[in-house]
Backbone as CSV, one residue per row, in Angstrom:
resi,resn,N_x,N_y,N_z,CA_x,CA_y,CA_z,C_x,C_y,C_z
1,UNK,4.747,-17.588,-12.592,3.329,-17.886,-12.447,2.659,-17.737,-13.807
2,UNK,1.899,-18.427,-14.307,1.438,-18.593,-15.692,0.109,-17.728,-15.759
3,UNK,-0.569,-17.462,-14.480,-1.973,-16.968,-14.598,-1.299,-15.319,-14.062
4,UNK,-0.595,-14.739,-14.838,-0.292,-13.272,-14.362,-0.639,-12.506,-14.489
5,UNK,-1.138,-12.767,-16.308,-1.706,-11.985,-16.955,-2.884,-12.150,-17.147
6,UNK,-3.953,-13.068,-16.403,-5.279,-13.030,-15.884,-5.257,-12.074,-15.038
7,UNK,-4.453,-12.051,-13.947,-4.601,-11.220,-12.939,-4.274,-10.016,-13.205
8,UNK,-3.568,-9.215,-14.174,-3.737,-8.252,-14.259,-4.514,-7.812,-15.682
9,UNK,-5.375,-8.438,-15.890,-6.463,-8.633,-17.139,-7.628,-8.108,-16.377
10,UNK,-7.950,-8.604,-15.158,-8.766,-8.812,-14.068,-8.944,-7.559,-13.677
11,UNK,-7.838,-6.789,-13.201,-7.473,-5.408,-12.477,-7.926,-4.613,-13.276
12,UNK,-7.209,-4.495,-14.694,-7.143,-3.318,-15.668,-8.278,-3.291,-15.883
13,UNK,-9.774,-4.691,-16.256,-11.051,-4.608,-16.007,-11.450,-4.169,-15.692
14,UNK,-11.517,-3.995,-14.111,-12.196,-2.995,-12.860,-11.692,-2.034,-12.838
15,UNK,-10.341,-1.618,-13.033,-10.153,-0.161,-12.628,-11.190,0.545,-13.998
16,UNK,-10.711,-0.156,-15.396,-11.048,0.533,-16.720,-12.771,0.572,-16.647
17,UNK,-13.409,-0.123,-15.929,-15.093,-0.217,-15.686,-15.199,0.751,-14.960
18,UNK,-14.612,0.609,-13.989,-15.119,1.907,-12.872,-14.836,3.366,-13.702
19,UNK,-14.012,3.728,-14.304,-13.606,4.719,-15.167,-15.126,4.899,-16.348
20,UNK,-14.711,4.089,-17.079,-16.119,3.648,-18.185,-17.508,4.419,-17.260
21,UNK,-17.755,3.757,-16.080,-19.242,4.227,-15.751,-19.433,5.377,-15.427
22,UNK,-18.127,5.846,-15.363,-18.443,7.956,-14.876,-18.087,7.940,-15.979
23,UNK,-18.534,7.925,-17.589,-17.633,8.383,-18.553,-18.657,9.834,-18.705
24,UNK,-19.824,9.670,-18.000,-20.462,10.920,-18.456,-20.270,11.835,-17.457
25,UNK,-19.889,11.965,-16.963,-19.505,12.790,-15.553,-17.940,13.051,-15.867
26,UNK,-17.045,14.143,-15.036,-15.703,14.718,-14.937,-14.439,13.186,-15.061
27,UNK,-14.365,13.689,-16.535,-13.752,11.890,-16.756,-12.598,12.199,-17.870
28,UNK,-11.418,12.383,-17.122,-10.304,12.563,-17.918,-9.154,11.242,-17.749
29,UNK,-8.536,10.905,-19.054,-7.276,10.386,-19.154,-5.634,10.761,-19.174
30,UNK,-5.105,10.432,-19.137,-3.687,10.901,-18.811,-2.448,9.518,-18.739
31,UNK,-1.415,9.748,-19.777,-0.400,9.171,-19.300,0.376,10.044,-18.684
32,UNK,1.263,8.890,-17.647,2.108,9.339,-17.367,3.461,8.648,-17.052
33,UNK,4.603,8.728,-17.912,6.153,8.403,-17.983,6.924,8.781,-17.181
34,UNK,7.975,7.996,-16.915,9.241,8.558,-15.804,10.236,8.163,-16.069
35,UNK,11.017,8.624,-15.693,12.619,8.327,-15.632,12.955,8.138,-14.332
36,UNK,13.382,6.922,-13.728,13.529,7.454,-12.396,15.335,6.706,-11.982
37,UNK,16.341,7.478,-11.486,17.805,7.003,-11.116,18.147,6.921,-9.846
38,UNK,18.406,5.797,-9.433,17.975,5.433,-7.549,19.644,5.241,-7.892
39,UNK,20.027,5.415,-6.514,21.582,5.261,-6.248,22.050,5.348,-4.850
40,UNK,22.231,4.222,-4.673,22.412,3.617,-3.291,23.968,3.908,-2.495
41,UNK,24.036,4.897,-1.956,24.957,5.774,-1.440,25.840,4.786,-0.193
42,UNK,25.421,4.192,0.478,25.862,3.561,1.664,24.721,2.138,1.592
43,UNK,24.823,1.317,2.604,23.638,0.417,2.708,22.667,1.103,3.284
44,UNK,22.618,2.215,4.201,21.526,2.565,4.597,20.639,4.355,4.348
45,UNK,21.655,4.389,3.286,20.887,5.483,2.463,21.151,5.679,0.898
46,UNK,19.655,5.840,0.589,19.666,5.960,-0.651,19.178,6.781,-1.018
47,UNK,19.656,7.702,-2.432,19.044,8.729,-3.114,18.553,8.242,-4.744
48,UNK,17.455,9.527,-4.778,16.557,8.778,-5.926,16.190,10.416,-6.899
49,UNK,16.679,10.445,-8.591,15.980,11.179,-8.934,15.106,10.779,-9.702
50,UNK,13.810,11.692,-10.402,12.936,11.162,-11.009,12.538,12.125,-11.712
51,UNK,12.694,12.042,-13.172,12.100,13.026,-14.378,10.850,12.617,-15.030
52,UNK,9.560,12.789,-14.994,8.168,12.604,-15.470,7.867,13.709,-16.164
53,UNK,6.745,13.210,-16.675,5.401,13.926,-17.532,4.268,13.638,-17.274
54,UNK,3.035,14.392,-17.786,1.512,14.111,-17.690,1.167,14.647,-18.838
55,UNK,0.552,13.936,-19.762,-0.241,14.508,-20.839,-1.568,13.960,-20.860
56,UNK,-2.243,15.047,-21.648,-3.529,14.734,-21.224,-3.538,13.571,-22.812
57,UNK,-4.652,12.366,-22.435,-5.022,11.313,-23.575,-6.231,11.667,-23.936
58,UNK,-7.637,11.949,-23.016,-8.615,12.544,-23.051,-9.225,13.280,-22.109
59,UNK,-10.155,14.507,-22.720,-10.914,15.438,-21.848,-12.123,15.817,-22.101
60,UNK,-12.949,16.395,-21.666,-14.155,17.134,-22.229,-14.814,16.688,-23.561
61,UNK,-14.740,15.016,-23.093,-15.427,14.299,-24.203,-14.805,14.348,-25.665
62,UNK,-13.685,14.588,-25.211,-12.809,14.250,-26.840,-11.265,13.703,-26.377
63,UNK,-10.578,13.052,-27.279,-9.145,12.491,-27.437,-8.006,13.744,-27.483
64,UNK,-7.488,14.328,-26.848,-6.382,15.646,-27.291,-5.333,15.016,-26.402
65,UNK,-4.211,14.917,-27.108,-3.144,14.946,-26.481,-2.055,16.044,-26.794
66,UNK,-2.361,16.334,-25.372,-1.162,17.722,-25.057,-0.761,17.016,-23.606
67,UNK,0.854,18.070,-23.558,1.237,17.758,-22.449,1.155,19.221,-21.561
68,UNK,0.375,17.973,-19.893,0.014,19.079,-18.997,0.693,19.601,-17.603
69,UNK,2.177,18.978,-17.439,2.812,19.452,-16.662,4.222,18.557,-16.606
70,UNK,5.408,18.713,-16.391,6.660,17.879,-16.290,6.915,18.139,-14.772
71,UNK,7.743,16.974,-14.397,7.857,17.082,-12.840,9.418,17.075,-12.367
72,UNK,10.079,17.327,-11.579,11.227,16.840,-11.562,11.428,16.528,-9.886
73,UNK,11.685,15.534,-9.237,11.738,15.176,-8.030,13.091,14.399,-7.238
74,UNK,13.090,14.641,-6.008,14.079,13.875,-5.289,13.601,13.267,-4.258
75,UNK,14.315,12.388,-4.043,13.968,12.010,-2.680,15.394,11.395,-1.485
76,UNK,15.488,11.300,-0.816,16.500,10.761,-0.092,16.026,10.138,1.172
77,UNK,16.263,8.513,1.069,15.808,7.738,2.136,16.596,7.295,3.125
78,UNK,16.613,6.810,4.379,17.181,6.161,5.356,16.627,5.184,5.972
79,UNK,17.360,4.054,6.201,16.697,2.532,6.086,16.933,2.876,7.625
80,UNK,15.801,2.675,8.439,15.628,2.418,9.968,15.115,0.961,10.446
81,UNK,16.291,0.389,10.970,15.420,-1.169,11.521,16.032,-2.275,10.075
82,UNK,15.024,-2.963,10.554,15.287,-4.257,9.157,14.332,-3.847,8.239
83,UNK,12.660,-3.120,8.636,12.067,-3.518,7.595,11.032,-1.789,7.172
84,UNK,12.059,-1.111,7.663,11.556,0.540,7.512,12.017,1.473,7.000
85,UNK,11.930,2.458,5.932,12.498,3.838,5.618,11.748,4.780,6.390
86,UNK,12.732,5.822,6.392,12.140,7.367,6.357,12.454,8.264,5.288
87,UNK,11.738,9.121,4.881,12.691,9.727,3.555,11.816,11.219,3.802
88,UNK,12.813,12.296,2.859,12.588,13.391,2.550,12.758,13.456,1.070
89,UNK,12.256,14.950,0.403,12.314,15.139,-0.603,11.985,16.767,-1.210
90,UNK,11.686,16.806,-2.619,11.122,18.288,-2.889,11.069,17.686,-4.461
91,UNK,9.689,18.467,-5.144,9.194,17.847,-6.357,8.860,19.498,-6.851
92,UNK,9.473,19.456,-8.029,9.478,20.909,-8.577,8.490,20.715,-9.673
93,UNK,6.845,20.932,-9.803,6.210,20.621,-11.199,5.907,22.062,-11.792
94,UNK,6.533,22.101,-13.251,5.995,22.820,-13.895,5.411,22.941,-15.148
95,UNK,4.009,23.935,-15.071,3.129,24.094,-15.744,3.223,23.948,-17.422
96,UNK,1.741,23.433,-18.605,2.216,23.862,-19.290,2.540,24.869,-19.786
97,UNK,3.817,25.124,-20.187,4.142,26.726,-21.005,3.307,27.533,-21.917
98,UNK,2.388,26.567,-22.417,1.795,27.294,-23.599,0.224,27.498,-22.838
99,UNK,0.291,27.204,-21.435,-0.769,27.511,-20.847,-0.865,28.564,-20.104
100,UNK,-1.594,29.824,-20.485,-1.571,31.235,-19.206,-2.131,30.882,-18.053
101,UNK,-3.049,29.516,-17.966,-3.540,29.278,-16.640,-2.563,28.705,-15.480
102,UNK,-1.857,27.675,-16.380,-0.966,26.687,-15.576,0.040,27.284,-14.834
103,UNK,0.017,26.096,-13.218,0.690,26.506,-12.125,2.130,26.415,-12.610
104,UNK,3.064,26.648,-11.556,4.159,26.298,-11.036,4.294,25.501,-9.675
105,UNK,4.947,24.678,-9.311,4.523,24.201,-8.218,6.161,23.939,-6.974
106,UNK,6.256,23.890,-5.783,7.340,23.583,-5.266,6.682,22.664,-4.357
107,UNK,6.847,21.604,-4.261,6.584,20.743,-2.958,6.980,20.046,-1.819
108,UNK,7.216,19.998,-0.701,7.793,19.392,-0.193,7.388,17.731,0.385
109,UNK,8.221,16.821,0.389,8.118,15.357,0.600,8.770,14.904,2.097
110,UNK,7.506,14.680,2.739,8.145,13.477,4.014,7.551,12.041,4.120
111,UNK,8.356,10.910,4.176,7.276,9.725,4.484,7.777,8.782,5.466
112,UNK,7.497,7.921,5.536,7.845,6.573,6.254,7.079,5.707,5.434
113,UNK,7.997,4.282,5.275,7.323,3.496,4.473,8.340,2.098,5.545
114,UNK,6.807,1.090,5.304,7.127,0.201,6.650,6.675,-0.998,6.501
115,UNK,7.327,-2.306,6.418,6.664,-3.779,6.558,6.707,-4.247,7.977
116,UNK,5.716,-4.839,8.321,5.503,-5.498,9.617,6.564,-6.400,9.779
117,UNK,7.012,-6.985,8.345,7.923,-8.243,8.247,9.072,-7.533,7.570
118,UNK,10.139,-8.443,7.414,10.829,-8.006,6.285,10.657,-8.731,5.020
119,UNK,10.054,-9.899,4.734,9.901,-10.881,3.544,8.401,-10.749,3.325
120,UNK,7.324,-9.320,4.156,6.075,-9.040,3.892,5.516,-8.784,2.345
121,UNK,4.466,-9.254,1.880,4.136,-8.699,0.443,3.702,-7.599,0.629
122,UNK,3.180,-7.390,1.598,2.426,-5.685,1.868,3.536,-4.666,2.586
123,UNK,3.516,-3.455,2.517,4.014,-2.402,2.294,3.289,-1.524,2.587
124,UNK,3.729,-0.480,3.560,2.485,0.366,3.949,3.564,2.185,4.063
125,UNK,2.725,2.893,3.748,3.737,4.416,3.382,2.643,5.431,4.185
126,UNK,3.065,6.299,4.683,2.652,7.531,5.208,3.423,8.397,4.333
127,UNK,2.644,9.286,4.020,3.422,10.073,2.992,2.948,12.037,3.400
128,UNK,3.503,12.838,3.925,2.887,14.556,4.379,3.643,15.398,2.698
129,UNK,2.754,16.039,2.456,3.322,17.051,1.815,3.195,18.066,1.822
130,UNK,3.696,19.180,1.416,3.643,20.796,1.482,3.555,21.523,0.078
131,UNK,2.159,21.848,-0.407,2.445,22.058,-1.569,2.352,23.910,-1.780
132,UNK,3.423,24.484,-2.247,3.400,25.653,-2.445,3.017,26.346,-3.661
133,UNK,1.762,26.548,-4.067,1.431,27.231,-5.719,1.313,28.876,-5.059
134,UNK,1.476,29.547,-6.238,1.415,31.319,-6.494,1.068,31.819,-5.532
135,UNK,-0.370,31.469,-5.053,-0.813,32.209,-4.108,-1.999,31.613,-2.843
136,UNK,-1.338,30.269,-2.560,-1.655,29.310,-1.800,-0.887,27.941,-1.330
137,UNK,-1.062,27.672,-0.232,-0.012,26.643,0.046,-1.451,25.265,0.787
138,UNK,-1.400,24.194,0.149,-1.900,23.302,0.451,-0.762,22.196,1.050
139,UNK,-1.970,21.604,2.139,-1.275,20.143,2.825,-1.680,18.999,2.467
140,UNK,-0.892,17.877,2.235,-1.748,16.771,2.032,-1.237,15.539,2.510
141,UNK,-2.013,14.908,3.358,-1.493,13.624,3.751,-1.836,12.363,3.020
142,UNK,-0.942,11.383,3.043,-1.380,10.546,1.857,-1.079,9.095,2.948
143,UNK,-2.133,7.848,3.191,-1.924,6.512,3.037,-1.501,5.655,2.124
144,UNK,-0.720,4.751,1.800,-0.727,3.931,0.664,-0.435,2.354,1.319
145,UNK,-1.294,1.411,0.444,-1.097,-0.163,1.116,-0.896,-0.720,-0.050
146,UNK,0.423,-1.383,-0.497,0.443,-1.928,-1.618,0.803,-3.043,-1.316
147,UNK,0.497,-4.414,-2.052,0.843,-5.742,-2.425,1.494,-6.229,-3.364
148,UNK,2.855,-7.223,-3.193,3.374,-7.228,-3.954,3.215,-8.770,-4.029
149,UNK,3.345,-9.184,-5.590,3.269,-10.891,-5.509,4.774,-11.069,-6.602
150,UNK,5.515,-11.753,-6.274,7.129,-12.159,-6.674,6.596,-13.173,-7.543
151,UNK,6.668,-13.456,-9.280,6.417,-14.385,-9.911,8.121,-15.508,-10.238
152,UNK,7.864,-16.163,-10.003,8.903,-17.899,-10.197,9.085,-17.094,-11.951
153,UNK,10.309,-16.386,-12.385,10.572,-15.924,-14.007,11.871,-16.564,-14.837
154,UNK,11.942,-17.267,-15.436,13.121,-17.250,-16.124,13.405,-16.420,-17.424
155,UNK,12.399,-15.588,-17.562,12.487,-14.994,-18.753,12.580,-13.598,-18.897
156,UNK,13.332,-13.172,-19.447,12.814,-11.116,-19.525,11.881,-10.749,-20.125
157,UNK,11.082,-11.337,-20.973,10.095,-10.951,-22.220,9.171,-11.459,-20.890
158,UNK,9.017,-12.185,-19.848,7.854,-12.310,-18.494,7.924,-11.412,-17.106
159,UNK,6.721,-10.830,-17.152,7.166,-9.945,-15.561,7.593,-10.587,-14.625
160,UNK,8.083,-9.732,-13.403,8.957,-10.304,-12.725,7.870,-10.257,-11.097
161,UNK,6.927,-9.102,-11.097,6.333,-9.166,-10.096,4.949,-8.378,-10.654
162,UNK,3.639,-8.536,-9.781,2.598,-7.654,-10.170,2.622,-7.084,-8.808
163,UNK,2.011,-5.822,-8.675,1.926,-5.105,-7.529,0.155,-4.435,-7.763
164,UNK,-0.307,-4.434,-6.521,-1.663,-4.123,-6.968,-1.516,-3.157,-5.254
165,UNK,-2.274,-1.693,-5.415,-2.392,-0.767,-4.268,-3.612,0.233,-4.242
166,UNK,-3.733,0.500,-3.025,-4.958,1.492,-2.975,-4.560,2.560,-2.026
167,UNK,-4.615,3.867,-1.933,-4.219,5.046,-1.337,-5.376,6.334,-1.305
168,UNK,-5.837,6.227,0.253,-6.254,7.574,0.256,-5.617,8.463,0.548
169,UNK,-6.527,9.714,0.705,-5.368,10.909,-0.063,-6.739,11.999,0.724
170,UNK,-5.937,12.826,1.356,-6.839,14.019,2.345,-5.496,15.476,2.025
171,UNK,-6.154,16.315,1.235,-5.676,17.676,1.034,-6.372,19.109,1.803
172,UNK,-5.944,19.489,2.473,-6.329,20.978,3.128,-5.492,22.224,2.572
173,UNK,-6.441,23.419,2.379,-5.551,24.905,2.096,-6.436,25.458,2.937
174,UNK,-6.326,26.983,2.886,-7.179,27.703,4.203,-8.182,28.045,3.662
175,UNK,-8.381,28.420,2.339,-9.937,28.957,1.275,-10.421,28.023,0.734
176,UNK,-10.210,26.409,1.063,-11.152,26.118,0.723,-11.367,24.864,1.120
177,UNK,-12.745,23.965,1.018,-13.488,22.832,1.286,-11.985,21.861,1.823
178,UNK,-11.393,20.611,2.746,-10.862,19.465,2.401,-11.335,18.734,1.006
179,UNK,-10.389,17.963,0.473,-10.248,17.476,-0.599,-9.989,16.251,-0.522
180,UNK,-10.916,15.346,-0.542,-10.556,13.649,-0.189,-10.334,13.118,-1.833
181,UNK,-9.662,12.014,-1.617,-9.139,11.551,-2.995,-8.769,10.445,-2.447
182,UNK,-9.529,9.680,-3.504,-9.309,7.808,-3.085,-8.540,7.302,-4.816
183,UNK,-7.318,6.609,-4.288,-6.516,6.042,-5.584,-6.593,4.590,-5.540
184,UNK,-6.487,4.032,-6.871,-6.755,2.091,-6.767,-5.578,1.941,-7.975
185,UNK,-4.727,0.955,-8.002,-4.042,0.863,-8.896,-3.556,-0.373,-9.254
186,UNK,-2.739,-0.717,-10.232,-2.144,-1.910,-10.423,-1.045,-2.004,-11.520
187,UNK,-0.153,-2.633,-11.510,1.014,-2.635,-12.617,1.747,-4.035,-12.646
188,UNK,2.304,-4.291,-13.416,3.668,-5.233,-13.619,5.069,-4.607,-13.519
189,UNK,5.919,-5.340,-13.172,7.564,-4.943,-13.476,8.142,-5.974,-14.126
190,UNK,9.028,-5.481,-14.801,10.224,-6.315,-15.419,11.598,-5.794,-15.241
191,UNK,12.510,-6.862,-14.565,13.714,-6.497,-14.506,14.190,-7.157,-16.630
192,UNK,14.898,-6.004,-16.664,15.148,-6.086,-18.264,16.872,-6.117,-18.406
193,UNK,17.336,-5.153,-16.917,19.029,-5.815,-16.982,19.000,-5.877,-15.663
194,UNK,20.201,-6.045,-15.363,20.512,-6.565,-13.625,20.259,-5.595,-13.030
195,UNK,20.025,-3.987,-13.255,20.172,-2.667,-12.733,19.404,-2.069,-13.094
196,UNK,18.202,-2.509,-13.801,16.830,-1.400,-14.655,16.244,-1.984,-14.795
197,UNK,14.692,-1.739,-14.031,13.374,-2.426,-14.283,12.468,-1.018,-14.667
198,UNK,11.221,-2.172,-15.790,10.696,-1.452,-16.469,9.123,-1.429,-15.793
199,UNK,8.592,-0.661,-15.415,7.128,-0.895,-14.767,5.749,-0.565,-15.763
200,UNK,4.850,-0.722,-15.380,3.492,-0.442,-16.468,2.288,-0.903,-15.218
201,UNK,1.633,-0.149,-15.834,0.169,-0.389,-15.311,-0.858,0.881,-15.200
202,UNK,-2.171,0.820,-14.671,-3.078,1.455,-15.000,-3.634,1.945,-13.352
203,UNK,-3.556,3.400,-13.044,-4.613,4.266,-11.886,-5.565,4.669,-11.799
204,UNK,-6.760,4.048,-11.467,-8.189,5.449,-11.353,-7.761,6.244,-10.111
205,UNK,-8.325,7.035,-10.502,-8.355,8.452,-8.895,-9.738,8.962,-8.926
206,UNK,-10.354,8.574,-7.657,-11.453,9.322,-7.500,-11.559,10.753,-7.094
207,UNK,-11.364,12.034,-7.525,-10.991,12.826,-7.035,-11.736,13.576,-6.068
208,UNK,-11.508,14.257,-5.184,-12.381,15.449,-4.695,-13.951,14.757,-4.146
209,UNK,-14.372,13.612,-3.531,-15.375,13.185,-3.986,-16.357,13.675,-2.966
210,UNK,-16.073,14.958,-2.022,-17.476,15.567,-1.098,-17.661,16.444,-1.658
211,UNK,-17.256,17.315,-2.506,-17.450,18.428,-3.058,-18.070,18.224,-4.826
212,UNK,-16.787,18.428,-5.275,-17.021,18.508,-7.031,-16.723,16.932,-7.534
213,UNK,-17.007,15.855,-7.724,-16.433,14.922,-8.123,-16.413,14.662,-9.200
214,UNK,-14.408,14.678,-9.741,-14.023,14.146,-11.154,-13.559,12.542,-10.416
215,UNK,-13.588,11.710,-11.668,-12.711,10.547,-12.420,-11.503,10.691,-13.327
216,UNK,-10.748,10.204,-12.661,-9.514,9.950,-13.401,-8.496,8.793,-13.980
217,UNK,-8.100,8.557,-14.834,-7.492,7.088,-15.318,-6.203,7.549,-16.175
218,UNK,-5.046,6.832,-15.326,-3.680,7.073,-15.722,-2.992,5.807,-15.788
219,UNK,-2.229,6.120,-17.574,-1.624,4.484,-17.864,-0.021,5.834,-18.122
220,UNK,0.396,4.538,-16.893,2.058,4.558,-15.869,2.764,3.743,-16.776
221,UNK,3.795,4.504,-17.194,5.380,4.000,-17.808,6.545,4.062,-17.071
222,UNK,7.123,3.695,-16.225,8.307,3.833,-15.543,9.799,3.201,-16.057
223,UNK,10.791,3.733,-16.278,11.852,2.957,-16.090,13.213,3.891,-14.930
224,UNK,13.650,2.414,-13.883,14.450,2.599,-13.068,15.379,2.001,-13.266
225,UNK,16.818,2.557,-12.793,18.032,2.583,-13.144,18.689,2.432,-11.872
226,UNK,19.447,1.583,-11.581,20.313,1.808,-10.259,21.507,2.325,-11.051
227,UNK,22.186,3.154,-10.185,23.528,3.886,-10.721,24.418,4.140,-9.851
């Protein structure tokens, strides 16, 4: 498709505007990179690890880049039906070191992720988690609806698909307020060999938005590996 990169010209626009207009209000940046090694065990289960980072790009009205937490995660899925997973997992994030504030974190991962069709562009995930810090354990349930559009490619230097998604996001602990969090996102992929695609794109997160409300904007580096 030749107009791809309108369309995600278009996206990175709106998400990067909506970001821009809270710039005076709780308005931080952040990349964030991954490593992620999927490895397809049988046809109907697959395991996935995934090594990330978060550093901060900007905060408190200035540019600092430090890094603010590394993650390390699993997951293990089971294909139910023609056009459904279920999966489990556990995501170990820890704090920065050179920070006396920063957490440690253990989490636990359940989801289902489900097309009405099997040749559907949309994609829909239920996602529960269990998050265990020092001296509190939060829950959080997560929606996600993503769209995928398959571009006609003969080339590797051209993406191969754009994916554009939106996910709310409801967190509970026992001390304090629910925590609603609305996510909007968008990226490209490129398959670059027969077995590793490279992803990119840009997240706002509205965070927390009945209580304290920050803005957030995260530019996503991924590369996946089948092995």
């Amino acid at each position: 498709m030749k107009n791809y990169w309108h369309c995600i010209l278009i996206l990175a626009t709106v998400i990067g505007s909506l970001s821009i207009s809270y710039a005076q209000e709780e308005f931080t940046t952040f990349t964030e990179p991954f490593i992620s090694l999927k490895y397809n065990a049988t046809r109907n289960y697959t395991a996935q690890f995934q090594f990330g980072n978060r550093n901060y790009l900007y905060q408190n009205n200035n540019y600092d880049y430090k890094v603010q937490l590394l993650d390390l995660t699993h997951i293990s899925a089971l294909k139910v039906g023609t056009a459904s997973k279920l999966g489990m997992g556990a995501r170990y994030r820890l704090g920065d070191p050179f920070n006396n504030n920063a957490e440690n974190e253990i989490r636990l991962i359940q989801l289902y992720k489900w097309r009405f069709a099997k040749a559907s562009s949309l994609q829909h995930q239920i996602q529960l988690e269990e998050r265990f810090l020092a001296d509190i354990t939060k829950f959080r349930m997560r929606y996600a609806l993503q769209f995928t559009l398959p571009f006609q490619n003969q080339s590797v230097s051209r993406p191969d698909y754009l994916k554009i998604y939106t996910e709310p996001l409801w967190q509970l602990s026992p001390e304090h307020k629910p925590d609603l969090e609305q996510r909007l996102g968008s990226g490209l992929g490129w398959t670059i060999m027969p077995d590793a695609t490279l992803d990119m794109g840009l997240q706002y997160r509205l965070k927390n938005y009945l209580n304290n409300t920050g803005h957030q904007l995260f530019a996503i580096l991924g590369f996946t590996v089948l092995i």
